[in-house]
C-alpha positions, 0 to 999 in steps of 0.5 A: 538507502535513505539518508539520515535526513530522509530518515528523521523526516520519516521518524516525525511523519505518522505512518500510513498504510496502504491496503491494496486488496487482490482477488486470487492472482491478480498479483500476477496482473498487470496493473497491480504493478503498475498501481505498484510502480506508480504509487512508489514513484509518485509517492514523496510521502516518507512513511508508509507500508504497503500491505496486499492481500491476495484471496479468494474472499471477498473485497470487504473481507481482503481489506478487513484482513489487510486493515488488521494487519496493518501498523499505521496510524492511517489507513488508505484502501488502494483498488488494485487497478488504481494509477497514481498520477 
């Protein structure tokens, strides 16, 4: 649970959010998880989503979906396959 300090930094850093679009299953990949864990471990920005999109449609069309439904003031496009290091 973050603290009250983590939570008004957080309130003053516009929002990202971190499109990460999937083909099918690769959900069940494992490197989406590890691009997962180490976006989330490597990560000490205090405000972002993570939005994933999983489909059969193409690359463009699982990031347009996912930059519709994000809320961020930024948008960052994730490859699944990616590690943050």
């Amino acid at each position: 649970m973050p603290s009250p300090y983590e939570k008004a930094k957080a309130a003053r850093a516009p929002l990202v959010s971190i499109v990460i679009p999937c083909y099918k299953d690769n959900l069940k990949n494992e490197h989406t998880f590890q691009a997962l864990f180490t976006l989330k471990g490597k990560t000490a920005y205090p405000n972002y989503e993570v939005i994933i999109i999983s489909s059969e449609g193409s690359f463009a069309e699982n990031c347009n979906r996912g930059i519709a439904a994000a809320r961020g003031e930024y948008i960052c496009l994730f490859n699944d396959d990616l590690v943050v290091v």
